[in-house]
C-alpha positions as CSV (number, residue, x, y, z in Angstrom):
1,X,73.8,113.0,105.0
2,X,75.7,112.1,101.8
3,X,75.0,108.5,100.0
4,X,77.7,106.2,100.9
5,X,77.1,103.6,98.0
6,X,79.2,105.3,95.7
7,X,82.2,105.2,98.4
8,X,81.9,101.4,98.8
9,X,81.3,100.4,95.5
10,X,84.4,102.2,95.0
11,X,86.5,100.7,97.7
12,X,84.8,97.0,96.4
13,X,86.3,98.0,92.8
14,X,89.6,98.5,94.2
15,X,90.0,95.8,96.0
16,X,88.6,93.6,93.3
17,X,90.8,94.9,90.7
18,X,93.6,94.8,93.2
19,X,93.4,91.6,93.6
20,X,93.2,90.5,90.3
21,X,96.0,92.5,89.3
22,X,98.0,91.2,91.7
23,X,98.0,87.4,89.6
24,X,98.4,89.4,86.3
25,X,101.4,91.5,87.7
26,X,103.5,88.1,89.1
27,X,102.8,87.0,85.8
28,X,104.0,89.6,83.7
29,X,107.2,89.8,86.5
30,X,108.1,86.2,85.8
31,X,107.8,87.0,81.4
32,X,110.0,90.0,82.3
33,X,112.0,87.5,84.8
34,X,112.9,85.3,81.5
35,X,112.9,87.6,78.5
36,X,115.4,88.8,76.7
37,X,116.2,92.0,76.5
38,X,114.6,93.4,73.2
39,X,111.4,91.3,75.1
40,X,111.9,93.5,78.4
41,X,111.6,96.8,76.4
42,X,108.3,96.2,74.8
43,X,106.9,94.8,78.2
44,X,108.0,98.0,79.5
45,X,106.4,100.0,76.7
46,X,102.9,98.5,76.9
47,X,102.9,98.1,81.0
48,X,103.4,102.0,80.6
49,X,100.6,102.4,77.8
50,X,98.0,103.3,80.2
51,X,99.8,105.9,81.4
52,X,100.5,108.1,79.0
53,X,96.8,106.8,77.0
54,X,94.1,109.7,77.6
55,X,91.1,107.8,79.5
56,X,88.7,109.2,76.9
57,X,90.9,107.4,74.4
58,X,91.0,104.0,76.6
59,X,87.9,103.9,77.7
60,X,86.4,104.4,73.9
61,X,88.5,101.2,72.8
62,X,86.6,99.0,75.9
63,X,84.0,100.6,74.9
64,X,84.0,99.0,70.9
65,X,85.8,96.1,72.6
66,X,82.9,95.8,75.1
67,X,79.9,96.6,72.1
68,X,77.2,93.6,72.9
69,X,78.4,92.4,69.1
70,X,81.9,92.4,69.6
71,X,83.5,88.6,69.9
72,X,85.0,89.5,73.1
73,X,80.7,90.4,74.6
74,X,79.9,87.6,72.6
75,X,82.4,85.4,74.5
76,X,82.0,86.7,77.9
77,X,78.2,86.5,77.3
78,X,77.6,83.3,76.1
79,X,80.6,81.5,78.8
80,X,80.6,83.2,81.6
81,X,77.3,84.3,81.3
82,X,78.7,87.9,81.9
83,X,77.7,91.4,80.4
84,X,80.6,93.5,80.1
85,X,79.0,96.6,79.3
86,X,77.5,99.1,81.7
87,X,78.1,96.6,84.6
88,X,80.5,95.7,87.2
89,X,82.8,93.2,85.9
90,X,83.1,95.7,83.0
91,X,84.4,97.8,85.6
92,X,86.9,95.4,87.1
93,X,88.2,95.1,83.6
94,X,88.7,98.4,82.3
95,X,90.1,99.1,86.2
96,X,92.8,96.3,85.8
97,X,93.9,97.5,82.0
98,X,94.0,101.2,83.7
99,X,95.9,100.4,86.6
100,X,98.2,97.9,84.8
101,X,101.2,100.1,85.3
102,X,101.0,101.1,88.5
103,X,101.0,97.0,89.5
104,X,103.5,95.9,87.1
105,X,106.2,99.0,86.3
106,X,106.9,99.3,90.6
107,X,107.7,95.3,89.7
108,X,109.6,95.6,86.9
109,X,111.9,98.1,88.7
110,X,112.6,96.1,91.1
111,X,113.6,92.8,89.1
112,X,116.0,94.8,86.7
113,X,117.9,96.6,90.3
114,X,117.9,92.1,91.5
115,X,121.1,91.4,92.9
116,X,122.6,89.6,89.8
117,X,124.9,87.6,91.8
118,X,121.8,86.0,93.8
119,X,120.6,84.3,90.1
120,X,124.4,83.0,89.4
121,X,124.5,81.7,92.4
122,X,121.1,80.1,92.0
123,X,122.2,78.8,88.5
124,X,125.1,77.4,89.8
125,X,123.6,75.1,92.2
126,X,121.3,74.0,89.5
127,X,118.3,75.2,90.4
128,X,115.7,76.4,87.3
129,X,114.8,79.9,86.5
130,X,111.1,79.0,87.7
131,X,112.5,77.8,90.7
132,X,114.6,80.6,91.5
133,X,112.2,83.1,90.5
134,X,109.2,81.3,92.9
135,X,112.1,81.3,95.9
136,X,115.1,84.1,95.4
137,X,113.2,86.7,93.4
138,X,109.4,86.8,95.0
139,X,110.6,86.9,98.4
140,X,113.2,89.6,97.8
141,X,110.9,91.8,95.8
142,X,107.9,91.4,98.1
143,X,108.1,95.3,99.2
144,X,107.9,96.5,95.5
145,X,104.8,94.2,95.5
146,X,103.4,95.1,98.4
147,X,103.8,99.1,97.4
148,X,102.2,98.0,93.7
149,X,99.0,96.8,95.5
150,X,98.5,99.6,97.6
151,X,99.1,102.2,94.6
152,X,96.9,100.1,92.2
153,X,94.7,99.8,95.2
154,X,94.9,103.6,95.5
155,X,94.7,104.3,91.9
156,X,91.7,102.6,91.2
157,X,89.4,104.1,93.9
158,X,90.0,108.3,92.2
159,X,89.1,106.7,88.4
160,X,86.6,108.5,86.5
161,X,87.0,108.3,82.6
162,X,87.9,105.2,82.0
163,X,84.7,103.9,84.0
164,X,82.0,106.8,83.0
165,X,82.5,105.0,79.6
166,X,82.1,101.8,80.2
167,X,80.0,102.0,83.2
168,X,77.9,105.4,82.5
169,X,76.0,106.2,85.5
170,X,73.9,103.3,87.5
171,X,73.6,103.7,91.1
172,X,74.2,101.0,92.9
173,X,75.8,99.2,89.9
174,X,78.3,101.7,88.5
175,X,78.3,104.8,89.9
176,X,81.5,105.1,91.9
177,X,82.7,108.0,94.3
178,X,84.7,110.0,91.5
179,X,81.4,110.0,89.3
180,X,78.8,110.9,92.2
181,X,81.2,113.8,93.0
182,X,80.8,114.8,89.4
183,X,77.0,114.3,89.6
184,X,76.5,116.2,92.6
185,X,78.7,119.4,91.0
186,X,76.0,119.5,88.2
187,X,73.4,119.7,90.7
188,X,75.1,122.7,92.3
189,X,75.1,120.8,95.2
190,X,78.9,121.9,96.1
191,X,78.8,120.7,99.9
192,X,78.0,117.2,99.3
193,X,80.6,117.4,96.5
194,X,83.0,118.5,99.1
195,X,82.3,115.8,101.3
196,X,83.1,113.1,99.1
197,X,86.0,115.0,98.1
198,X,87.7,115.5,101.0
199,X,86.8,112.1,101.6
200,X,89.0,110.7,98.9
201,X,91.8,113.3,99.2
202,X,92.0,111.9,102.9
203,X,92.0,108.9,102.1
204,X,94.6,109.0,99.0
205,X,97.2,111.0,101.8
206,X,96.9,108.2,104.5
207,X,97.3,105.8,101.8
208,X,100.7,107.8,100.3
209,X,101.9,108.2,103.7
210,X,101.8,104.7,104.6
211,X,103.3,103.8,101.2
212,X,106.3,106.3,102.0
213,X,106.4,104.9,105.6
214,X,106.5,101.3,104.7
215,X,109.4,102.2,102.4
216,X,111.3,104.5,104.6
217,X,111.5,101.6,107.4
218,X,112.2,98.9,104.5
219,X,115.2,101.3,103.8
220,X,116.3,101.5,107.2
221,X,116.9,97.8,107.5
222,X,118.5,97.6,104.2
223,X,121.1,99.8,105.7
């Protein structure tokens, strides 16, 4: 019988960091919303930053960023009464900075394909870009968001370099699904490593295929 804590810590640090990228990805939609266009391409560069960042590389910077001197510890710490380092928030954090492009480029896509005719007509009637943005853009560009949260969602429950820096190894605190299965291949214990494998690759192809479903029928009332 395998240990499920990793798997629901892990499901607990997607849906945390889901969440809370959710807020940061309408936000960073809205500065894309009113930027000009210069603006739009480095938003675009840095949402994407993650990406093509190696997680060894990311997760070092937290990891200075994180250091129990550092102002950003020292802030956390003596505020919000929060240790960054080798804990759980500092999990939701490097999560969020991880996953950023997975919430905001699906987002972004979908606000530079906006019908532009919607906006002059918006404009017309006087109406102000936060207005039109809270009322014409959101509700049209709901699926995009909807599809960002479940990727993010998705994203975030298979990360394992980004948090074995930050987070090492704790059970019960830090130790996710990806790292157990890397703990239990060191221990030559290949069937429990299987498990929680197949677990995850289970889970990530019912997740895809509900993405691909979701979009298929959004399609098919577009049309």
């Amino acid at each position: 019988m395998i240990d499920l804590s990793p798997l629901f810590l892990s499901l607990k640090l997607a849906v945390v960091t889901t969440l809370v990228l959710s807020l940061i990805g309408m936000g960073v939609g809205y500065l894309f919303f009113r930027a000009r266009n210069w603006q739009k391409v480095i938003i675009k560069a840095l949402s994407s930053l993650p990406i093509v960042l190696p997680p060894s590389v990311l997760g070092y910077y937290l990891l200075v960023a994180f250091n129990p001197q550092s102002a950003l510890a020292l802030w956390t710490e003596n505020w919000l009464g929060i240790s960054l380092l080798f804990s759980f928030p500092g999990l939701v954090v490097g999560s969020v900075i991880y996953s950023f492009p997975f919430m905001v480029n699906p987002l972004i896509s979908s606000l530079e394909s906006f019908p532009t005719h919607l906006l002059e007509a918006s404009y017309t009637l006087g109406k102000s870009k936060p207005y039109t943005f809270r009322k014409i853009v959101l509700p049209l560009i709901r699926p995009s968001l909807i599809v960002a949260m479940v990727m993010s969602f998705a994203h975030t429950m298979g990360e394992f370099g980004v948090i074995l820096m930050i987070g090492g190894n704790i059970p019960g605190k830090t130790r996710v699904a990806s790292i157990e299965i890397y703990n239990q291949v060191e221990m030559m214990n290949y069937q429990n490593a299987n498990t929680y494998a197949l677990i995850l690759l289970i889970f990530s192809f019912l997740i895809l295929l509900g993405v691909y479903i979701f979009q298929h029928r959004n399609l098919r009332l577009l049309v």
